[in-house]
N, C-alpha and C positions, 0 to 999 in steps of 0.2 A: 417477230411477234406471231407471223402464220405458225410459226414452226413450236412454238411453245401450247399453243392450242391445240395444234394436231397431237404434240404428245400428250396434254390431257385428254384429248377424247380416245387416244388408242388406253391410258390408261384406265375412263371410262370402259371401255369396252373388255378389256383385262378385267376389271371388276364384274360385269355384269356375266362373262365365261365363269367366275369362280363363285359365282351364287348357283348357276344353272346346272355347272358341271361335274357330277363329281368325281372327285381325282385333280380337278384346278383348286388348289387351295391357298388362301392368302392367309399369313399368319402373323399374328403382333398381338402383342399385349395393350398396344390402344390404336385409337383411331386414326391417329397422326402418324404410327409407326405403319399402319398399314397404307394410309397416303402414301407416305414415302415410300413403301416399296413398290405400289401399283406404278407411281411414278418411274422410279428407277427399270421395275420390270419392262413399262412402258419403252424409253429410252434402249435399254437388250434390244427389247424386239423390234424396232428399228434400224439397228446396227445392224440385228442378224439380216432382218430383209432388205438391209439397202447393199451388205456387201457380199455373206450368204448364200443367198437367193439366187442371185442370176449368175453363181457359179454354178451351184444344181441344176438349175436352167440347163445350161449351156451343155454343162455333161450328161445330162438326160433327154435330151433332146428328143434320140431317137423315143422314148420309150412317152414323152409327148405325144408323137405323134401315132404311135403304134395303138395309144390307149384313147385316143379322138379327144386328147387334153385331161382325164381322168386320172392321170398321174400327178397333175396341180395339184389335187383336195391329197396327197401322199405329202408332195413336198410341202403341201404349205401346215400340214399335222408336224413332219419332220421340222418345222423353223420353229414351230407353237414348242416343241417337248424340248430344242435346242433352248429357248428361252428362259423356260424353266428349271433344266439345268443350270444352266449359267446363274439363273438366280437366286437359285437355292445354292448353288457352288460359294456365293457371293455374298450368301445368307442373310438375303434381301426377303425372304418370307414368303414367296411366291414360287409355288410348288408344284411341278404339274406329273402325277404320277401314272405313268405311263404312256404306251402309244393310242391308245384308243382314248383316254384322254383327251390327250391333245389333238387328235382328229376332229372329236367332237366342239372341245376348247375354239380349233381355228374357224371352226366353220362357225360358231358362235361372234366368234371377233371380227370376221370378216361380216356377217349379216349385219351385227352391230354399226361397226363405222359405214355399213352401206345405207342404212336407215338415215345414220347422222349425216353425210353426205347429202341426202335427201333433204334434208330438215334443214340444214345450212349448207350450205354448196360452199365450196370454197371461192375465192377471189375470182381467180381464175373463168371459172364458171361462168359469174355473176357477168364479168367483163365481156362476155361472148355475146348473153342471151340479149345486155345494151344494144 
């Protein structure tokens, strides 16, 4: 159940990149088509960040540390346009066209679900501050 909420809020937040950004574009012909692809896109970018990601990490490490972590807001533009690819590849309707884009897209989706975070904490959380 955590896990189906968290995808709707990163979907959430997928939505609120492609109202703000432009170059993040969501496409359908109704409402429901576009659910389902914030959904679906939702779910990608998931995948990209949980398997992805901390390969980038790993092989970037140095350039982590060389940049005092400013290399993060690159990799994490580079998982946002991977996304987008894959979901436009998949013609899922979620389009993010280019890198600057998706720089500003990630940084969009990260502020996003850090808000929501805020606003509802997950389980987890809630269970500590008992």
């Amino acid at each position: 159940m955590n896990f189906l909420v968290r995808l709707l809020l990163t979907a959430l937040a997928l939505w609120v990149a492609s109202l703000l950004v432009p170059g993040v574009e969501l496409l359908g012909d109704s409402t429901l088509d576009e659910f389902f692809a914030l959904v679906v896109a939702a779910l990608v970018f998931t995948i990209v960040n949980t398997f992805v990601k901390p390969l980038v990490m790993v092989l970037g490490c140095a350039l982590y540390v060389l940049t005092l972590g400013l290399f993060a807001l690159v990799v994490n533009a580079l998982m946002f346009w991977l996304t987008g690819w894959v979901s436009d590849g998949l013609g899922l309707g979620f389009v993010v066209d280019g890198f600057w884009a998706a720089f500003w897209g990630a940084i969009i989706v990260s502020l996003t679900m850090w808000v929501m975070d805020l606003v509802a904490p997950s389980k987890g959380r809630r269970d500590r501050a008992d």
